[in-house]
C-alpha positions as CSV (number, residue, x, y, z in Angstrom):
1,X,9.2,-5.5,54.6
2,X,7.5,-2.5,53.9
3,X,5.5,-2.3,56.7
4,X,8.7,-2.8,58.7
5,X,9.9,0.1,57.4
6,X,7.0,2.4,57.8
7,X,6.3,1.6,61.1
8,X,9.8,2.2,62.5
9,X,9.9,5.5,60.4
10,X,6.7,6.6,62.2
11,X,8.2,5.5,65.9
12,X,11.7,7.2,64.4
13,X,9.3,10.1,63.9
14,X,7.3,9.9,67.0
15,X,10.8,9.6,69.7
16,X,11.2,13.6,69.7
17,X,7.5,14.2,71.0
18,X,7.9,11.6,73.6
19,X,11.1,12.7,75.2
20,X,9.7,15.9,75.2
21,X,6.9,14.5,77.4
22,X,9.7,13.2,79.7
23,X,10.9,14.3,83.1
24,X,14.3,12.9,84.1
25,X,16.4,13.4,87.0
26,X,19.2,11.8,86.6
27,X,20.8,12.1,90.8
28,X,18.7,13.6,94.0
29,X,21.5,16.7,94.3
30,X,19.8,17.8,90.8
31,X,16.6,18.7,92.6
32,X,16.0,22.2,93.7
33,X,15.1,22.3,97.5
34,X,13.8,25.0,99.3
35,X,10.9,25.8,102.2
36,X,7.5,24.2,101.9
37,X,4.6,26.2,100.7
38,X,2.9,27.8,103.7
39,X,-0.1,24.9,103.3
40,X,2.5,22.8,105.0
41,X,3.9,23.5,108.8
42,X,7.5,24.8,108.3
43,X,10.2,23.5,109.0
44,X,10.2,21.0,105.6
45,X,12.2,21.3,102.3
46,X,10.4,20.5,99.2
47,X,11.3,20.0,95.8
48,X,9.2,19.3,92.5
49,X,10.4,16.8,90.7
50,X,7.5,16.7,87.4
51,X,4.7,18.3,87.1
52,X,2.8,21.5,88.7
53,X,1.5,20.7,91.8
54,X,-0.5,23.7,91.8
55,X,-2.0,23.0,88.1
56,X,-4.2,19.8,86.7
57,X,-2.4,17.2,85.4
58,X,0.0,14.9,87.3
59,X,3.0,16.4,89.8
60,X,5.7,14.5,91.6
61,X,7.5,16.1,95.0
62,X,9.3,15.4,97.2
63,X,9.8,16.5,100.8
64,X,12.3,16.3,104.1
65,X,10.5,16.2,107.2
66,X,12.9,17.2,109.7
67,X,13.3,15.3,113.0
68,X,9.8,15.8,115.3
69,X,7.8,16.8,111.8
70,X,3.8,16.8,112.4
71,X,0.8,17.0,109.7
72,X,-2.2,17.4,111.8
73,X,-5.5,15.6,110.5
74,X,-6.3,16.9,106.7
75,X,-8.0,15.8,104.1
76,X,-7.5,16.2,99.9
77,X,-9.5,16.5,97.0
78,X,-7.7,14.1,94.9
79,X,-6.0,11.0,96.3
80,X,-2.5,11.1,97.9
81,X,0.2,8.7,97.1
82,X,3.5,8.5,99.2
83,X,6.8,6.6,99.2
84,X,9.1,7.1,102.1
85,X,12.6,7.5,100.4
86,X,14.4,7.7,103.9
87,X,13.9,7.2,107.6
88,X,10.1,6.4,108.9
89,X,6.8,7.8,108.8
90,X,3.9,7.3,111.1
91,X,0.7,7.2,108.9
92,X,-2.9,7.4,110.8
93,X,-6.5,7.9,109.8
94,X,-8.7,10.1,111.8
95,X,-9.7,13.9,112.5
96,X,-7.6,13.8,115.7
97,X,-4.0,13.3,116.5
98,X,-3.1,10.4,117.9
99,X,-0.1,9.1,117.9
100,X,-0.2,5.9,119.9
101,X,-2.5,5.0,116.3
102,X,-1.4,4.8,113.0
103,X,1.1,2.7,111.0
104,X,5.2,3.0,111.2
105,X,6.2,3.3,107.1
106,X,10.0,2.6,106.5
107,X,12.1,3.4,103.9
108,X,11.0,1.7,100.7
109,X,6.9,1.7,102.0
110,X,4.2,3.0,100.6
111,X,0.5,4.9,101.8
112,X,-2.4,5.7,100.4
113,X,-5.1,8.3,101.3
114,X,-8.1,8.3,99.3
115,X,-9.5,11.4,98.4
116,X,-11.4,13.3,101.5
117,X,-9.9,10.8,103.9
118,X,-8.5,12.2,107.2
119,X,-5.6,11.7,108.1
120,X,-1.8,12.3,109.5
121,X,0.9,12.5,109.7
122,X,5.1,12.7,111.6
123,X,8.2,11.8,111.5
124,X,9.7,11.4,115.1
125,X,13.5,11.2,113.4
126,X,13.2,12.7,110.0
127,X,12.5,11.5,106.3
128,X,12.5,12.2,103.0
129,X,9.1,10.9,101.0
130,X,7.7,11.0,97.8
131,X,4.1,12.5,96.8
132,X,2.6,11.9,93.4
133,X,-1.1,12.8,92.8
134,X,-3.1,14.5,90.3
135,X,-3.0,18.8,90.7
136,X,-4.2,20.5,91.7
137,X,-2.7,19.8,95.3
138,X,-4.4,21.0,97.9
139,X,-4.8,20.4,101.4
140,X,-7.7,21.2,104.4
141,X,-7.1,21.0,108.0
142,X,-9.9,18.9,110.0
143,X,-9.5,21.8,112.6
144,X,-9.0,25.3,110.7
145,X,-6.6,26.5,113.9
146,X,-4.1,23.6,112.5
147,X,-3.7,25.1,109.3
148,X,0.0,27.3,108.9
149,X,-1.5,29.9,106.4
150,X,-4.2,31.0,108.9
151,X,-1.2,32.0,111.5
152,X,1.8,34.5,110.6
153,X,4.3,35.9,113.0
154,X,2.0,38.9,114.5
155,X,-0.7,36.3,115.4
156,X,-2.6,37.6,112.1
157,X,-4.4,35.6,109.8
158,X,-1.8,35.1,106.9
159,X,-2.9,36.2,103.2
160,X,-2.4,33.4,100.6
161,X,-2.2,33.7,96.4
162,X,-4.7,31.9,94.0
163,X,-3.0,29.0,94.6
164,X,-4.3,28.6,98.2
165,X,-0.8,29.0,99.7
166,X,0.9,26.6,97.7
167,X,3.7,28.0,95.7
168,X,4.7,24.9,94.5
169,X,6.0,25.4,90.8
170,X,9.1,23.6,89.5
């Protein structure tokens, strides 16, 4: 019995450390939205749900990809897991666009790009997905002219922070 009793007095203990450890959102109109980081192509809303995307550890986002949405071919240093939440994503592997290739992902689905593997992505409709990895996040375009941070409005290669561009703090 006395064991009992220590060993629930330690998890007793122990339950204010976890929950600080905890992220919870507890409904979707909680999250803060606003524009992508300038890695991404604008026109997409993003949101951090846990974590620091732009620091090591673990990070959770999530993004709308408005109707007609395109990723051209990039690769990451970590590996990139997503969930669509809503609506369909085409998925592809390759240092090309294509998009008569690739994979339709509904609602529910799930993809996977190992680390340094090309790939790509759009959304012909719209969605809403889900990106967990380990930070820090980054992303490199196969071909540097596809990449948003080297273009601004004057046709003048844009001028990113530290973070390569990504801004992405919750």
């Amino acid at each position: 019995m006395r064991h009992t009793t220590f060993a629930a007095a330690l998890l007793i203990a122990a339950l204010p450390f976890a929950a600080a450890a905890m992220d919870v959102t507890t409904s979707p109109s909680a999250l803060k939205w606003g524009p992508a980081p300038p890695a991404l192509p604008p026109g997409a809303q993003l949101a951090v749900v846990s974590g620091d995307p732009g620091k090591e550890g673990p990070y959770v986002v999530r993004v709308k990809m408005p109707a007609g949405y395109t990723v051209p071919p990039h690769t990451h240093p970590a590996d990139e897991n997503v969930t669509v939440l809503s609506g369909t994503v085409h998925f592809a592997m390759g240092g090309k666009l294509d998009k008569s290739k690739g994979d339709d992902v509904h609602a529910g689905g799930f993809f996977r790009a190992e680390q340094g593997m090309q790939h790509y992505a759009w959304s012909p409709r719209g969605a809403v997905i889900q990106v967990h990895g380990m930070g820090p996040f980054a992303i490199t375009y196969v071909n540097p002219a596809d990449d948003p941070r080297n273009k601004s409005a004057q046709g003048k290669p844009a001028t990113t922070g530290s973070d390569g561009g990504m801004n992405m703090k919750k």
